[in-house]
N, C-alpha and C positions, 0 to 999 in steps of 0.2 A: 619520473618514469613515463613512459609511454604506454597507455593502457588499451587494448582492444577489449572493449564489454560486447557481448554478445547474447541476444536475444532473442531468438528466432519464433516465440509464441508471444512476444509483447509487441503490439503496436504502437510506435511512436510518430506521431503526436497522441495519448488518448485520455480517455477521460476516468480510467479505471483507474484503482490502487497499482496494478503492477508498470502499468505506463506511468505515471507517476511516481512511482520508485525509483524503476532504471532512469527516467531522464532525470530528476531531481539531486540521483546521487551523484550520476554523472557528471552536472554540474558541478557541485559541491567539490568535488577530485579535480577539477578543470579548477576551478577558483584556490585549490591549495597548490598551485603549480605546475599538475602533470597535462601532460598532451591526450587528451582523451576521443577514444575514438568509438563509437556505438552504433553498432552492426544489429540491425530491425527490418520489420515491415514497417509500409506506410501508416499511418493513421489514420484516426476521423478526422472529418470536418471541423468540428466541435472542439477537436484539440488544436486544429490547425489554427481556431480562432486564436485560443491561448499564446500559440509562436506568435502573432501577430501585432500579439499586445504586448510584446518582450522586441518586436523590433526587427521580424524575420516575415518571411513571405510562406504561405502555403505550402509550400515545399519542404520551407527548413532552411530554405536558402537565406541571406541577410539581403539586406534592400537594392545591393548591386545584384543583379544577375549574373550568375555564372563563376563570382568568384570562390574559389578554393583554395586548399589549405597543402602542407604538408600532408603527404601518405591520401590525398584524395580527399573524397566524401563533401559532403556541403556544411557550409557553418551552420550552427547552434549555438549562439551565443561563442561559447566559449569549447565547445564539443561539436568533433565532427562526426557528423551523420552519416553512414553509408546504410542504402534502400538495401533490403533482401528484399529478394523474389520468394513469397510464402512459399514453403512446401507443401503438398497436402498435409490433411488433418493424420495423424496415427504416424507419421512419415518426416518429422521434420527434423530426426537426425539425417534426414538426406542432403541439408543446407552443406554439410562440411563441405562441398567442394567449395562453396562461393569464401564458406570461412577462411580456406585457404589460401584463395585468390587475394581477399583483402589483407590476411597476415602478412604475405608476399609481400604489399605493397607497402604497410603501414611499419612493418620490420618492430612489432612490439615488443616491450621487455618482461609483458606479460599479456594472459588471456582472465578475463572474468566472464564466466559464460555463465546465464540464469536458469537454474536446473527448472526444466520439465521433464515429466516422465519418457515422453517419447523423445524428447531433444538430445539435448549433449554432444550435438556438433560443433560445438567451440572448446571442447575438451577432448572431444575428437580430436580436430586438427591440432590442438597447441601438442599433444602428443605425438601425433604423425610429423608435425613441423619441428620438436623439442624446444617448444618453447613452455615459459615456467604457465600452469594453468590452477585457476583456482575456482571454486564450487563457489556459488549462490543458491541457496536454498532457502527457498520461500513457501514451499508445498511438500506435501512426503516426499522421501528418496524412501521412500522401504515400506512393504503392506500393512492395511491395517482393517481392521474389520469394516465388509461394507465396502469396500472398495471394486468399481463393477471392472476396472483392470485387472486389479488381483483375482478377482472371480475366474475373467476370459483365461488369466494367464494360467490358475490351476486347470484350464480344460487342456492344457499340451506339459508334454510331458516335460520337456527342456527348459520351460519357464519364459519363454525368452525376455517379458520384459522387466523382471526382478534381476536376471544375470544382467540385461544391460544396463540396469540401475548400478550394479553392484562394478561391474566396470568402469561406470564413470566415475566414480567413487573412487576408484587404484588409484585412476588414470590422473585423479585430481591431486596435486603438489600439499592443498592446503583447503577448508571448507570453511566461510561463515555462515550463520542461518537466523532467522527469527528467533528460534530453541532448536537446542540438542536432539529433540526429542524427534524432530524432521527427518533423521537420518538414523540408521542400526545401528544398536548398542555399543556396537563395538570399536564404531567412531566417535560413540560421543564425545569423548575426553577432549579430543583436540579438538572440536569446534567452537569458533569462536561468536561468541551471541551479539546479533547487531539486530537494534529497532528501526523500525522507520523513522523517519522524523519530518521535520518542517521550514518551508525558508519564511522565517520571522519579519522580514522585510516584506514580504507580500500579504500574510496573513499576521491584522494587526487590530487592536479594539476598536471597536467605534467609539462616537462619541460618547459621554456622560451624561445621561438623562434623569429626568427626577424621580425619586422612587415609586411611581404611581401607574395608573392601568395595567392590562394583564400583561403575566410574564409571560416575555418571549422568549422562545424555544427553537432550536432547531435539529433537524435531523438530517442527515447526508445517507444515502442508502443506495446500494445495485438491489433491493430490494429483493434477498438473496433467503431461504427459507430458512437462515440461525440468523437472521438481522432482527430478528423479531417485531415487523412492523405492526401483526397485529395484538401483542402485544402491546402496543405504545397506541395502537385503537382503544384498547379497551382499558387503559390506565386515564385515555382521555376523557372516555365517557362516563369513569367514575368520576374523573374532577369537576365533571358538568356537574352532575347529580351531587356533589359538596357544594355546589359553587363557587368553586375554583374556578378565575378568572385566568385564563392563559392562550397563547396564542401558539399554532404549532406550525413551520414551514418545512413541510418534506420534501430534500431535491431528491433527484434521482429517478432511475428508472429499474425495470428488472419482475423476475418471477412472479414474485406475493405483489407488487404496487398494485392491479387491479384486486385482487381479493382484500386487500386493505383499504381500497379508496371505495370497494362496495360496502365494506363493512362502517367506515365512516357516514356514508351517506344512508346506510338503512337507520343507524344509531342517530341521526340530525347532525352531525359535527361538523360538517363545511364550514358552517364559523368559526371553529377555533382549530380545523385543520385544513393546510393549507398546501395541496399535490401539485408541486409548480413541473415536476416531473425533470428529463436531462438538462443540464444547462453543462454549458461550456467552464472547464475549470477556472477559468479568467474570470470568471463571473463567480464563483463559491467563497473569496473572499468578503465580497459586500453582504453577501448575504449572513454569511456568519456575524460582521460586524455590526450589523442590525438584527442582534440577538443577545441572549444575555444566559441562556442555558444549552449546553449542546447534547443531547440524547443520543445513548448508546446501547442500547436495551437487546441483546442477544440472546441469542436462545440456542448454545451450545449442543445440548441434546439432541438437536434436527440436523446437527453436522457432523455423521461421523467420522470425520478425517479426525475429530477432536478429542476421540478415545486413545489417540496419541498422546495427549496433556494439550493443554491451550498454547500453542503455537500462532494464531495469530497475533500480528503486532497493525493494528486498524490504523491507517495514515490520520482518519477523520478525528481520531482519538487529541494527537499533535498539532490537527489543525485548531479543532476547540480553544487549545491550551494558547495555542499565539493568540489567539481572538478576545482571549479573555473571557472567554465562557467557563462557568462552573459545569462541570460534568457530569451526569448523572447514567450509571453503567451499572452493568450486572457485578455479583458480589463473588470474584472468583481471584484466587492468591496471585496469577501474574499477573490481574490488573492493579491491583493494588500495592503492587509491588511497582509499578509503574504511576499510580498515582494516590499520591497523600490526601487523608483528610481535608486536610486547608482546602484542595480544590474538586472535593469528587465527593459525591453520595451515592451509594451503595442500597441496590437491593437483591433478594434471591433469585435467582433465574427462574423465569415463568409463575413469576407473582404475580403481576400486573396491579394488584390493588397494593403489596407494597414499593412500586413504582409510584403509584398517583401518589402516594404518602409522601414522597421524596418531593414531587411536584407541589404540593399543599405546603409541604414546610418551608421551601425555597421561595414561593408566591408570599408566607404572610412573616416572612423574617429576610427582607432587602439588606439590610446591613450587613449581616453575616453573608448574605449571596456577594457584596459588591467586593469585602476583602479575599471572596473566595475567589473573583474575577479577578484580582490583583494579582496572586499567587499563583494563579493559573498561566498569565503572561510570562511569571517569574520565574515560574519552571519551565517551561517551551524555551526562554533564553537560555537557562543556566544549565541544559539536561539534552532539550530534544529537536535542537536544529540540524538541517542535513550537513553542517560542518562536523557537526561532534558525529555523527557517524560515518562520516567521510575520513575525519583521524585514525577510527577505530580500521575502515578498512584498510585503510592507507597503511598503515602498520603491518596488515595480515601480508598485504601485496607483495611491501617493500624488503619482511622475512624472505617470503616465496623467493624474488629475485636475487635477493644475496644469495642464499643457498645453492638458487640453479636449479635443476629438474631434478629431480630422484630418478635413481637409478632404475 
């Protein structure tokens, strides 16, 4: 197939969960055969490090200048890249025309466009163009309490941005999402549930060390106010006071990172937590691989998108799992649904002291932690690489285009 993915609110190259989605799957669809083409803004820096270390120049472009591909765009490995010009903020179903311009050129046998609320210009166009289009949904398509759009949108009387959710919806052939629960009820049935996942070749365990000094831990975080970082403070500063020996590396950047590296520093913890702050995704492999536990400690309740049901699917979750880290996450049914005993310990959301517990148990029983690192690798191969969810889409796609557009 010939796929145009479109994404008008993700920048690529970046360093977030949805930049790394789209281009990861992307890949993944390019490596099972089809022609893939992905329609973005530019990126960070910081991603652009990552193209570079895969063998591409800042741009996207590969090491010759200038050369191109069928249907345009610049190489990506194995995915052509064509730049959009961002829309304003509130405004970026305005992109349709450039969508257009690039279906033109690329003559796709489908469109996958990545729902945001305000977007939907690549289901826009694949309808204006009749070509077959299908929904990615990674964030609501439909209101839910708390929500300060839904708020603006009940001050007018027309609604307008619940009807133009509910249009792209028609307009779309076919939907996959994180969960069901992403989109109104009265789709759910035919949505189809795809996780994030991970490429196992990049993210891989480190070496084998002897079971001694403190356990090392790691956290990946946009330090987002349900990531629960201070939580994962104040689980620290209980395992001081047991004397739990452990070591904590938090990358990332984002909201709560300074009220969590104050709270670390009024509590003494600088020695056993460690704010190395953004780092380039090219760099989050090593650092996992020089770890032995990966921390997931959310706090659900401070996100109300999540009175939806638990819809996200956390990349950092998949990445742990190739790393060989045992996982340690809040105690809620789709995670656990996603991850087995063998490699995941479990506590209640905004406990913090039965957090440290999980950390104290894992610190003074290494054996049981090192076959939970086994299993951990085992499952990322056998479950959660971006091929197996590259199948799955691959499948929704390859329906859509037999079928043809709906009437």
């Amino acid at each position: 197939m010939r796929i145009l993915y479109t994404a008008v609110d993700t920048p690529i190259p970046g360093t977030h969960g949805g930049s790394i989605h789209a281009l990861e799957l992307c890949r993944a669809l390019a490596e099972r055969g089809h022609e893939v083409h992905l329609l973005a803004p530019g990126g960070s820096e910081r991603g652009s490090e990552d193209l570079r270390s895969r063998g591409c120049d800042r741009t996207g472009a590969p090491p010759r200048p200038g050369e191109s591909g069928p249907g345009g765009g610049r190489s990506l490995g194995a995915v052509r890249l064509h730049r959009l010009r961002r829309p304003p903020r509130f405004l970026e179903w305005t992109a349709v025309g450039q969508v257009k311009r690039v279906a033109r050129v690329v003559s796709p046998d489908v469109v996958v466009d990545r729902f945001y609320t305000f977007g939907g210009a690549g289901i826009w166009a694949a309808h204006a163009l009749q070509i077959p289009a299908v929904l990615e949904v990674n964030s609501p398509a439909r209101p839910f309490p708390g929500s300060w759009r839904d708020r603006l949108d009940r001050m007018s009387v027309v609604r307008p941005v619940d009807r133009w959710r509910h249009r792209v919806l028609q307009w779309s052939d076919a939907v996959y999402a994180t969960s069901k629960h992403l989109v109104p009820p009265e789709r759910q049935a035919t949505v189809t549930v795809v996780t994030n996942g991970v490429d196992t070749r990049r993210f891989r365990p480190g070496p084998e060390v002897a079971h001694s000094g403190p356990l090392r831990c790691v956290y990946v975080s946009s330090f987002r106010s349900w990531h629960g970082a201070e939580d994962l403070v104040e689980a620290v500063r209980i395992c001081a006071s047991r004397g739990v020996d452990l070591r904590v590396t938090c990358l990332g950047q984002g909201p709560r990172w300074t009220a969590a590296h104050a709270a670390a520093e009024r509590a003494g913890l600088m020695g056993m937590l460690r704010f190395v702050g953004e780092v380039a995704y090219a760099e989050v492999p090593a650092y996992l691989a020089d770890a032995e536990v990966g921390l997931a400690p959310f706090s659900p309740g401070a996100f109300s998108a999540l009175q939806l049901g638990w819809f996200w699917s956390p990349i950092k979750i998949f990445e742990y799992l190739a790393a060989g880290l045992a996982v340690v996450t809040v105690d809620i049914a789709e995670l656990r649904a996603l991850l087995p005993d063998t490699v995941a310990r479990f506590y209640a959301p905004g406990e913090p002291a039965r957090l440290a517990d999980q950390l104290q148990m894992l610190s003074s029983g290494r054996p049981a932690l090192e076959q939970a690192r086994r299993s951990a690798r085992a499952l990322a191969e056998a479950r959660y690489t971006w091929g197996h969810q590259a199948a799955v889409v691959e499948a929704v796609l390859q329906d859509v285009v037999t079928k043809g557009v709906r009437s």
